[in-house]
DOKOLRO-850819 format. One record per residue (C-alpha): x negated, z negated, y negated. Coordinates in nm, 4 decimals. Each point is the difference from the previous one (the first is absolute). Layout:
BEGIN
@u: X&w: Z&v: Y
...
END
This chain:
BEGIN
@u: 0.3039&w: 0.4591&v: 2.6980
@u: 0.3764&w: -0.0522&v: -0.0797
@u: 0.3017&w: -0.1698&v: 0.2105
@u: 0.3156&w: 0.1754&v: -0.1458
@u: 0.3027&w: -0.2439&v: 0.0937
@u: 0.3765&w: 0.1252&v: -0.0396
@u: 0.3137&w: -0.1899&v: 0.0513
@u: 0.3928&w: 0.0771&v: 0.0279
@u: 0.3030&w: -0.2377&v: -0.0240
@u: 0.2625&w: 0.1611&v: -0.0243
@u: 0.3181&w: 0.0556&v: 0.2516
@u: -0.0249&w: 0.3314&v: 0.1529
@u: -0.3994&w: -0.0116&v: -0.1891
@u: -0.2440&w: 0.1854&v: 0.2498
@u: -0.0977&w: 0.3447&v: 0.0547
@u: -0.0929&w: 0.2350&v: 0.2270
@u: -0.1575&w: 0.2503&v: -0.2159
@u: -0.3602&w: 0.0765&v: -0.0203
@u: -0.1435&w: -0.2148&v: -0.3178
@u: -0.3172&w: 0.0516&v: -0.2030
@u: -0.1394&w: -0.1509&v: -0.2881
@u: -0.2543&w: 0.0954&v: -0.3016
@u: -0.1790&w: -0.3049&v: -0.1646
@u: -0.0812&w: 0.0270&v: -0.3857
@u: -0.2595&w: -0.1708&v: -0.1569
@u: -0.2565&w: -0.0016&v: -0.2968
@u: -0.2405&w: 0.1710&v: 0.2161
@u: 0.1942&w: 0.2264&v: 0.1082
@u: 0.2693&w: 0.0624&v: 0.3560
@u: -0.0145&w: -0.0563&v: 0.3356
@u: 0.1525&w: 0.3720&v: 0.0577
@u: 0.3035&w: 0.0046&v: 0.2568
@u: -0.0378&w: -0.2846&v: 0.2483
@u: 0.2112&w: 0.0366&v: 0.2894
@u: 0.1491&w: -0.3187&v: 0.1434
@u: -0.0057&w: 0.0494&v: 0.3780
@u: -0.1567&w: -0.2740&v: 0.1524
@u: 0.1491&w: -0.3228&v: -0.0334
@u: -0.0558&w: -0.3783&v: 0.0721
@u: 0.3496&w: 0.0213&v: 0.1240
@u: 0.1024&w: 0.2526&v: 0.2800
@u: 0.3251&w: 0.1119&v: -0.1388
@u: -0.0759&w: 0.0656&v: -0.3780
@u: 0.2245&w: -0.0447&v: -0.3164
@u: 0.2701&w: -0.2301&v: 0.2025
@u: 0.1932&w: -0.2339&v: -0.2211
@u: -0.1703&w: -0.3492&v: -0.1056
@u: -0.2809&w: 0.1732&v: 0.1633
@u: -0.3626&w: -0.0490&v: -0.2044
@u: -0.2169&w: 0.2980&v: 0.1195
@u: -0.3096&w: 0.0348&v: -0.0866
@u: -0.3180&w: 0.2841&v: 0.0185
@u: -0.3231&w: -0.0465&v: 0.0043
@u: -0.2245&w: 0.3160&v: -0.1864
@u: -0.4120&w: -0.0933&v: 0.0732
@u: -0.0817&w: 0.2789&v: -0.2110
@u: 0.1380&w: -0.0409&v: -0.2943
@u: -0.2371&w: -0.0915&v: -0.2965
@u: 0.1040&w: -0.2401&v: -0.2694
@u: 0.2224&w: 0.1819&v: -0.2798
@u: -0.0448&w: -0.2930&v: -0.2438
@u: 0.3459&w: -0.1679&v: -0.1602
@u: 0.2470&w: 0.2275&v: 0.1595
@u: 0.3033&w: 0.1281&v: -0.2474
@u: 0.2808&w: 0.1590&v: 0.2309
@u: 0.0690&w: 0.0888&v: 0.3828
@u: 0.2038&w: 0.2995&v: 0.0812
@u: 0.1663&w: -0.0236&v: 0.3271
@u: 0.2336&w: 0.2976&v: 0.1314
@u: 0.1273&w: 0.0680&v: 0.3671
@u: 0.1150&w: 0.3379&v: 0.1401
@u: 0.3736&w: -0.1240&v: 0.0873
@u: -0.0213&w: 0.1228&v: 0.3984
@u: 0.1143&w: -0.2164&v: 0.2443
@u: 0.3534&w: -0.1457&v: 0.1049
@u: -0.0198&w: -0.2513&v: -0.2834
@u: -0.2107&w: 0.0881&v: -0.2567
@u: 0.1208&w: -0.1928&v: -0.3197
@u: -0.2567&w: -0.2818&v: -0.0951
@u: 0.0697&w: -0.2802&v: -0.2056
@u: -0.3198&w: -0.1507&v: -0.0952
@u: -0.0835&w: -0.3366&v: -0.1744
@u: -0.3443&w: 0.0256&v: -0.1066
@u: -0.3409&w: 0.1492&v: 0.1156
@u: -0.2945&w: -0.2090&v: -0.0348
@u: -0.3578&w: 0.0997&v: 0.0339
@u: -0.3025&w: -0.1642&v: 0.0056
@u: -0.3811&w: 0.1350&v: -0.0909
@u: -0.2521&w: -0.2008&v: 0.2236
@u: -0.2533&w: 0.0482&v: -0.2504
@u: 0.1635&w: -0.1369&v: -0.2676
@u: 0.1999&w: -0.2605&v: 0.2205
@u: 0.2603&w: 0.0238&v: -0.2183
@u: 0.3960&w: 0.1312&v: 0.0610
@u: 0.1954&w: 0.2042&v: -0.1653
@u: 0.3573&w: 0.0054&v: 0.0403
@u: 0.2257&w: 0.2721&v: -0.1190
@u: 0.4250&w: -0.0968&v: 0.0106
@u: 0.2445&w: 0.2771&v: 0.1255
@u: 0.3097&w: -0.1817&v: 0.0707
@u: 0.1566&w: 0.3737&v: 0.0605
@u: 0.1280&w: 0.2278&v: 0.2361
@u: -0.2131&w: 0.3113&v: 0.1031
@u: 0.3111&w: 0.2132&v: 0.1567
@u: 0.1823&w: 0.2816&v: -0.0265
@u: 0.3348&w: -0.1974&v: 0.0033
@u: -0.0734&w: -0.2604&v: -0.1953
@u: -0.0828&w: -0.1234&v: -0.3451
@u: -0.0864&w: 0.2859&v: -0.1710
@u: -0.0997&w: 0.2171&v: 0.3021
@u: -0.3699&w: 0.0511&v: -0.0552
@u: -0.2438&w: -0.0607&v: 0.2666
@u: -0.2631&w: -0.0545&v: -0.2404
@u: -0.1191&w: -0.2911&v: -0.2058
@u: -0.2545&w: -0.1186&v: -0.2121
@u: -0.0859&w: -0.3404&v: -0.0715
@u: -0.1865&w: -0.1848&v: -0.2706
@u: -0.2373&w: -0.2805&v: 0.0716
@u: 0.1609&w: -0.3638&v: -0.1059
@u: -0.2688&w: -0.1804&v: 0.0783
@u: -0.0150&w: -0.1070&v: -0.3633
@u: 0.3360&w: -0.0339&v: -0.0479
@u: 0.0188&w: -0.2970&v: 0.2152
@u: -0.2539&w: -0.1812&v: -0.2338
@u: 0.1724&w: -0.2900&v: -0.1265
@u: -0.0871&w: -0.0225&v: -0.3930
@u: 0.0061&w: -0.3455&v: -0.0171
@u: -0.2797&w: -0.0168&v: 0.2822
@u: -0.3093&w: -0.0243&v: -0.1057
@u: -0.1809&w: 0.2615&v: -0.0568
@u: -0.3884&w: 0.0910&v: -0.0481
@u: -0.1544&w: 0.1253&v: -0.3304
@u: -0.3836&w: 0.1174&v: -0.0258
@u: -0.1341&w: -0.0685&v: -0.3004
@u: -0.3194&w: 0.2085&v: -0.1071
@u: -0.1900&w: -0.0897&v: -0.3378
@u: -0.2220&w: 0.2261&v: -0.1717
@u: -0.2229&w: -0.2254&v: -0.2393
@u: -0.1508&w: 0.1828&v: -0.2665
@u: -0.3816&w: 0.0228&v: -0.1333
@u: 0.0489&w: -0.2271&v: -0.3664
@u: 0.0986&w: -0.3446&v: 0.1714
@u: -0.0104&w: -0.1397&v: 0.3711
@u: 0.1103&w: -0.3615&v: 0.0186
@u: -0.0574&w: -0.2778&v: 0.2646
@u: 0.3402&w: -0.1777&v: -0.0963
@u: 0.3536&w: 0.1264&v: 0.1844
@u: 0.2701&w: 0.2382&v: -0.0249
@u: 0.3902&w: 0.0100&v: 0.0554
@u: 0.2507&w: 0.2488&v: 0.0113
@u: 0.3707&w: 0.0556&v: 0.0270
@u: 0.2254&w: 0.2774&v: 0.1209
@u: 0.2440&w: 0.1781&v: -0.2223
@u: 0.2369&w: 0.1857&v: 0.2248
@u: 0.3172&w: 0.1357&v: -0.0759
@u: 0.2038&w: -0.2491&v: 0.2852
@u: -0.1874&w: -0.3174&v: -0.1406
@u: -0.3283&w: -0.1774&v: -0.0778
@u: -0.2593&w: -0.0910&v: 0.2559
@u: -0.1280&w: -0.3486&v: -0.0408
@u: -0.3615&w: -0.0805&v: -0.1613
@u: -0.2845&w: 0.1244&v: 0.2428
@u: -0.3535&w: -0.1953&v: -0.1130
@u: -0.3063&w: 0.2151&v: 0.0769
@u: -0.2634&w: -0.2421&v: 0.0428
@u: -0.3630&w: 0.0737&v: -0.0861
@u: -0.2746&w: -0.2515&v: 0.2366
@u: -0.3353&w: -0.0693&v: -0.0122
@u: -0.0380&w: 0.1255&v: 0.3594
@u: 0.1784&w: 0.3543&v: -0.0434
@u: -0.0525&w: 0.1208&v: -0.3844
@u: 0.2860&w: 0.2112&v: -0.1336
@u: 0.0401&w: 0.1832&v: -0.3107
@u: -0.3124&w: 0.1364&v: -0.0520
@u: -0.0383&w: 0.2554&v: -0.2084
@u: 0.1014&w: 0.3395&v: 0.1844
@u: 0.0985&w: -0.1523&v: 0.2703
@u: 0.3341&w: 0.0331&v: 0.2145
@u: 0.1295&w: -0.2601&v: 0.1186
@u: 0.2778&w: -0.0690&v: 0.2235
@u: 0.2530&w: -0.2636&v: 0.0871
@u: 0.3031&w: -0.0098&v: 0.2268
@u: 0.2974&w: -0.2074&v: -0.0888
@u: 0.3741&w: -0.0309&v: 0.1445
@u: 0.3738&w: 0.0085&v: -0.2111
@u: 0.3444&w: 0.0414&v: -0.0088
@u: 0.0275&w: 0.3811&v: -0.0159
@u: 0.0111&w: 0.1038&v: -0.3578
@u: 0.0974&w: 0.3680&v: 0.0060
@u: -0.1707&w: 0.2291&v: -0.1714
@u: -0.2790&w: -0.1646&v: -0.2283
@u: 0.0758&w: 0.1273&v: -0.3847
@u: -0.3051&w: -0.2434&v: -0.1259
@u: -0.2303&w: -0.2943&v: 0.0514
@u: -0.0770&w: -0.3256&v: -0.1432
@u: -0.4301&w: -0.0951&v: 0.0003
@u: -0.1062&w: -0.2948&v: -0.1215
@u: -0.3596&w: -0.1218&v: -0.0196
@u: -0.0244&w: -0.3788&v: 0.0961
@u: -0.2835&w: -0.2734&v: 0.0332
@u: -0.0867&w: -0.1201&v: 0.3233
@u: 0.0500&w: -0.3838&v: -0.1210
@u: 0.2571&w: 0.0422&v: -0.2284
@u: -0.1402&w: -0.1568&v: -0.2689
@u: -0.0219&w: 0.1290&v: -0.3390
@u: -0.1969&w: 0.2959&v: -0.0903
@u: -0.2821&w: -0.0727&v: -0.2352
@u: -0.0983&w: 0.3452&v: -0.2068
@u: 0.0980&w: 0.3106&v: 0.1007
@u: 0.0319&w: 0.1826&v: 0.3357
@u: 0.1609&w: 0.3064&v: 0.1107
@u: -0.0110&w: 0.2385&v: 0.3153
@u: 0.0107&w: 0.3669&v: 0.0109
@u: 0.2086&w: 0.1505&v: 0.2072
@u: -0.0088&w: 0.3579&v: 0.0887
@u: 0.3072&w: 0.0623&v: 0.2360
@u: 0.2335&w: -0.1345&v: 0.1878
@u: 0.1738&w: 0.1289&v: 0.3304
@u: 0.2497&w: -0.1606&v: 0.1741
@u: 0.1346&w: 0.1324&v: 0.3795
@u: 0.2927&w: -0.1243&v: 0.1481
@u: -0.1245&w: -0.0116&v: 0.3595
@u: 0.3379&w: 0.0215&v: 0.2006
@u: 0.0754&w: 0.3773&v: -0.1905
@u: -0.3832&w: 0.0849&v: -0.1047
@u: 0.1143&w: 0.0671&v: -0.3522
@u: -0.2818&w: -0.0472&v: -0.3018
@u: 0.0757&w: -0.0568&v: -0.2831
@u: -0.2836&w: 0.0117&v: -0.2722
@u: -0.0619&w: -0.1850&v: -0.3236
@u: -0.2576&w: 0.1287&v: -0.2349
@u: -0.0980&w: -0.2708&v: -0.2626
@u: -0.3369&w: 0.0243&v: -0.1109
@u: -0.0099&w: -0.3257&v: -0.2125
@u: -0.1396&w: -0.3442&v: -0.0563
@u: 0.2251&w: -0.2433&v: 0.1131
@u: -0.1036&w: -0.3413&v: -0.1481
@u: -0.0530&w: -0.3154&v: 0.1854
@u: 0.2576&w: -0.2803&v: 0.0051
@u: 0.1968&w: -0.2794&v: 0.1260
@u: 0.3088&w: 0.0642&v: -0.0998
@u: 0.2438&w: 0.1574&v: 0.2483
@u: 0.1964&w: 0.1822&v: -0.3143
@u: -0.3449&w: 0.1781&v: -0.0982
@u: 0.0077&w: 0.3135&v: 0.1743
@u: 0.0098&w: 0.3772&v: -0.0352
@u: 0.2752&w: 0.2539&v: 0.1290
@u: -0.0793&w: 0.3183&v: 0.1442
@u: 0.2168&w: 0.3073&v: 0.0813
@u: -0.0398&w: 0.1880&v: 0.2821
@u: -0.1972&w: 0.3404&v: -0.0507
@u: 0.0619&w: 0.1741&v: 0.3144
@u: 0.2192&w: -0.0301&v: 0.3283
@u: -0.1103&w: 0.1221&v: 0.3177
@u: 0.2650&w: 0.0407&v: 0.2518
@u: -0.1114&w: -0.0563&v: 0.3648
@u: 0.1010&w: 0.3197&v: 0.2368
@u: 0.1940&w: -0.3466&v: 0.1829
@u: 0.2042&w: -0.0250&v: -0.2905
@u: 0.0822&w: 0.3562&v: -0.0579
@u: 0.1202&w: 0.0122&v: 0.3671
@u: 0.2022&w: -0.3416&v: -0.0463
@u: 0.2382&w: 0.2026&v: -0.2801
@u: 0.1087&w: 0.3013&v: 0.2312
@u: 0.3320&w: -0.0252&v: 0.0613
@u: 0.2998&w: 0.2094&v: 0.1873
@u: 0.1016&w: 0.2855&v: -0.1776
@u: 0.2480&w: 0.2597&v: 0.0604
@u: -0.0554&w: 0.3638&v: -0.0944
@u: 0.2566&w: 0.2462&v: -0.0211
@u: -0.1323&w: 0.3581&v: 0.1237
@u: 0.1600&w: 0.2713&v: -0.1255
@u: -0.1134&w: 0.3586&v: 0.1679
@u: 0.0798&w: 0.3136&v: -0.1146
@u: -0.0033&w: 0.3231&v: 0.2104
@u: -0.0131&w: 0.3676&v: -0.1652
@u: 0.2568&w: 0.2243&v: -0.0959
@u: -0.1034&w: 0.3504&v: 0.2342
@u: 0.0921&w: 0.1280&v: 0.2775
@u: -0.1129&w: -0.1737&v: 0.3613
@u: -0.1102&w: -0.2897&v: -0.2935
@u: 0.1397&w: -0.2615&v: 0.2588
@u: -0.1711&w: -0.1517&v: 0.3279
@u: 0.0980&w: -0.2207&v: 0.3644
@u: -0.3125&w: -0.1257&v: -0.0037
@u: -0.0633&w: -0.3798&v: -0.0212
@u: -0.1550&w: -0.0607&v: -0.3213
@u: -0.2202&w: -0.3141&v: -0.1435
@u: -0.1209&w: -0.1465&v: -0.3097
@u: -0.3080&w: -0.2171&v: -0.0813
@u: -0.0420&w: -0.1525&v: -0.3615
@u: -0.3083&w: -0.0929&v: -0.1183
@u: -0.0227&w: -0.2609&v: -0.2807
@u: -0.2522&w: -0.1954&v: -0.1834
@u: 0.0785&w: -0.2835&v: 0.2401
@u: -0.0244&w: 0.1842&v: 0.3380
@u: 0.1869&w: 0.2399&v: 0.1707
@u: 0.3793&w: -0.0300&v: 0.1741
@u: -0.0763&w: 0.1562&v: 0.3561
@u: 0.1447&w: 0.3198&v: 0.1163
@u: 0.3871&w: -0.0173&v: -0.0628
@u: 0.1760&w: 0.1877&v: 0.1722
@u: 0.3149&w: 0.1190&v: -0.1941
@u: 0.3217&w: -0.0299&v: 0.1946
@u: 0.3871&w: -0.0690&v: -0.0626
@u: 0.2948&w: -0.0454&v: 0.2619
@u: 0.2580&w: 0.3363&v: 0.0113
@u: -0.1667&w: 0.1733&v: -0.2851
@u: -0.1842&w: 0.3358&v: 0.0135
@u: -0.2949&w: -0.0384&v: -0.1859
@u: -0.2245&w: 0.2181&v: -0.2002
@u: 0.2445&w: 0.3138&v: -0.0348
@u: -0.0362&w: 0.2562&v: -0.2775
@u: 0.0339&w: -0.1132&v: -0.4086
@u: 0.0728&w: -0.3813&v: 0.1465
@u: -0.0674&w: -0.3164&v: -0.0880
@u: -0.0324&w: -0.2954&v: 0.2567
@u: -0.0770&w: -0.3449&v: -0.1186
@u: -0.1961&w: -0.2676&v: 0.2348
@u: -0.0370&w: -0.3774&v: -0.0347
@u: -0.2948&w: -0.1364&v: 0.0853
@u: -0.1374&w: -0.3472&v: -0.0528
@u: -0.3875&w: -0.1069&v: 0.0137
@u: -0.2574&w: -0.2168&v: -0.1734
@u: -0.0489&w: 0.0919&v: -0.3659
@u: -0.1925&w: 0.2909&v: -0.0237
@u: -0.0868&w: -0.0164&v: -0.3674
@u: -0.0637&w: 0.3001&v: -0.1488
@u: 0.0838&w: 0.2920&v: 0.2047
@u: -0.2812&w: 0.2702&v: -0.0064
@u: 0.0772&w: 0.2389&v: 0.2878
@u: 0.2230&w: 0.0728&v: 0.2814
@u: -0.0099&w: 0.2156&v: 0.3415
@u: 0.2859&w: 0.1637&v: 0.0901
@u: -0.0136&w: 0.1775&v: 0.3744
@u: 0.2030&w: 0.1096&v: 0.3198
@u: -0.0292&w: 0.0592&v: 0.3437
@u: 0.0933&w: 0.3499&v: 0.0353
@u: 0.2758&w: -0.0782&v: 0.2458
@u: 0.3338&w: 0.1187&v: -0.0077
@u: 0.1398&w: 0.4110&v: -0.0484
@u: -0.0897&w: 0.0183&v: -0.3011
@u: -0.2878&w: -0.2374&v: -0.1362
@u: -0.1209&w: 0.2162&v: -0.2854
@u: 0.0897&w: -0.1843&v: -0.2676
@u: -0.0243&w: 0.0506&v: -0.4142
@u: -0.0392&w: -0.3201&v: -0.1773
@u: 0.0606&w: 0.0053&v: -0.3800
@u: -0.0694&w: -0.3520&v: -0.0773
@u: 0.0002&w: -0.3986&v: 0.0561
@u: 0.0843&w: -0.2369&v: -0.1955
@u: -0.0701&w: -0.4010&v: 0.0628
@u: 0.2056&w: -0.2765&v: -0.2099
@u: -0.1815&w: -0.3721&v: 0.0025
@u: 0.3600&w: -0.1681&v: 0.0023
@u: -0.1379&w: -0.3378&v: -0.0879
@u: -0.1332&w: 0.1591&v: -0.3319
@u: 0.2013&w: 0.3054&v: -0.0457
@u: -0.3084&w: 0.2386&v: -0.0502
@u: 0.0222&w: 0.3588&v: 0.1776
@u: -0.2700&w: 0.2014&v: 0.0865
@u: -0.0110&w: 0.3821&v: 0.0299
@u: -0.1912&w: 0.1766&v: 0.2723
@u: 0.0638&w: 0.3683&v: -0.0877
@u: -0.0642&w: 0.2777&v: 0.3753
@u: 0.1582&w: 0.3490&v: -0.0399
@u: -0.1781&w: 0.0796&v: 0.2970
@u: 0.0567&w: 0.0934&v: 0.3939
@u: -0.0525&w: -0.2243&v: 0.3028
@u: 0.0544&w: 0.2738&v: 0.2751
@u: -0.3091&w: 0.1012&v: 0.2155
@u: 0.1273&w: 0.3783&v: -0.0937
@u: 0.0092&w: -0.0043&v: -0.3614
@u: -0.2190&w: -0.0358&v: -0.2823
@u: -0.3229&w: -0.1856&v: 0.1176
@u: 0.1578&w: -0.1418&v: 0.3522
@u: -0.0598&w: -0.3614&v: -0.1055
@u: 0.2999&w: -0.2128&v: 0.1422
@u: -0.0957&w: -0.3173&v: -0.2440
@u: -0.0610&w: -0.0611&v: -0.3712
@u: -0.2075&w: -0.2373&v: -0.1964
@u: 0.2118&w: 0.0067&v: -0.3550
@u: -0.1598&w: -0.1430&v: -0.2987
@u: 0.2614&w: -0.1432&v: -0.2892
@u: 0.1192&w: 0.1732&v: -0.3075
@u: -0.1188&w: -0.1435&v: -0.3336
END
């Protein structure tokens, strides 16, 4: 089950328009929720919290990015909106996602559309505590009965000394066992090595020689779900000095789908389209774009610019658009809706700029969308040129 809550501040900040919403998450999307019934009677009014209820939804795991649109009918339509938050039941866990924008024609930069990234974890204080599993792998040469410690390397700071104690009541560190503790710290970033150290139990000195085997290490930060995984394989000898210790790098990084989500950011795209040089090349019709990237896809687009005639023969029209990061872009749809005189139209090709990175990819056509030419297909899936 999910509650999605919105809320608007601003002066002149509520809408009229019909509003829906798709919910992204590591399982998957809601697919387009309409937001019709609210606990409020007049919906989307300013300093208004509405929120929906949706029984049927099933638990998408951590959730990465909302995309909320509206279909700008009404008297008013133009929506500012503060933030949308929505929480999974199952989980019992929130997830809020920050607009802070306007979804209008008139204002800002006159899209209707956003999409929003998940802060949840960008509200996380680093200097709150936070949780750290530790998992030890002891190997098959040496167990011990005595203790363990270890220390965080991280690339903000160092985590303080974290004692693993070994009891007569629950043995650790037998050989091939896992074994796991839980411990809390400052936040130290991302963990570039660890410090184990192999300690009696009294503290006294070590008569003769001791040592532990361990196997592996893994350490997740519990807040992101990262791992990050130490393989050592080695004897670390017993002692009671706090400077005796060995340093391990870390061997492999895991990043959390949580994490991944927590780094997409607003991106504007410039869209350049390209329409054929031939006769009757141009079209009236409406036309849209969807891009579809290694981080998701943008929504249908619809392509549009005040006093300009688009799409006419040998042009070039250029289109702003700004969404979530896509990452790498490996497809787009290009369609229209037949309307107009003449909605045959000959597209040559399109042509997307990343302006946060300056890379431009190249989606060649050469082909008709006209339900009288060629094949009759009014849309085009367009693959990029390498």
């Amino acid at each position: 089950m999910f509650f999605i809550t919105l809320l608007s501040l601003c002066s002149g900040a509520g809408t009229d328009a019909n509003v829906w919403v798709i919910v992204f998450g590591e399982n998957g999307d809601t697919g387009t929720l309409a937001l019709k019934e609210s606990s409020k009677s007049n919906k989307f009014e300013r300093k208004q919290v509405d929120t929906f209820r949706f029984p049927d939804i099933l638990s998408l795991g951590d959730l990465s990015k909302v995309r909320v649109w509206h279909d700008n009918t009404g008297i008013a339509p133009g929506w500012h909106l503060e933030h949308i938050d929505v929480k999974d039941e199952f989980m019992d866990k929130t997830f809020r996602f920050p607009c802070d924008r306007w979804l209008s024609k008139k204002d800002d930069d006159g899209q209707i559309m956003r999409e929003l990234a998940c802060a949840n974890n960008d509200y996380l204080d680093l200097s709150e505590k936070t949780k750290y599993e530790i998992c030890i792998t002891t190997g098959d040469a040496e167990e011990t009965k005595e203790n363990a410690w270890i220390v965080l390397e991280g690339r903000k700071c160092r985590s303080k000394e974290f004692v693993m104690e070994n009891s007569s009541k629950k043995k650790r560190f037998l050989r091939g066992n896992v074994d796991r503790f839980e411990f809390s710290s400052k936040n130290v970033g991302d963990i570039a090595a660890i410090c184990l150290g192999h300690t009696p139990k009294d503290g006294k000195k070590v008569k003769g020689e001791a040592y532990w085997h361990v196997e592996e290490v893994v350490v997740t930060e519990k807040e992101l779900g990262n791992k990050y995984i130490f393989r050592c394989n080695v004897l670390i000898p017993l002692s009671p000095k706090r400077d005796e210790y060995l340093t391990f790098e870390c061997t492999k990084i895991i990043e959390s789908f949580a994490s991944k989500a927590r780094s997409l950011v607003p991106v504007k795209y410039e869209i350049i389209i390209i329409t054929g040089d031939e006769k009757g090349a141009g079209t009236d019709a409406n036309v849209s774009i969807t891009i579809y990237g290694s981080n998701g896809d943008s929504g249908s687009q619809q392509l549009r610019q005040r006093l300009r005639n688009l799409f006419e023969r040998g042009q070039t029209d250029r289109f702003v658009v700004e969404m979530l990061d896509m990452g790498d872009l490996q497809r787009v749809r290009v369609e229209h809706d037949n309307s107009g005189l003449c909605p045959g139209w000959l597209l040559d090709r399109v042509e997307i700029t990343n302006t946060a990175n300056g890379v431009t990819t190249i989606f060649l056509c050469g082909k008709w969308l006209d339900t009288k030419r060629a094949d009759g297909q009014i849309a085009r899936v367009l693959y990029p040129k390498y």
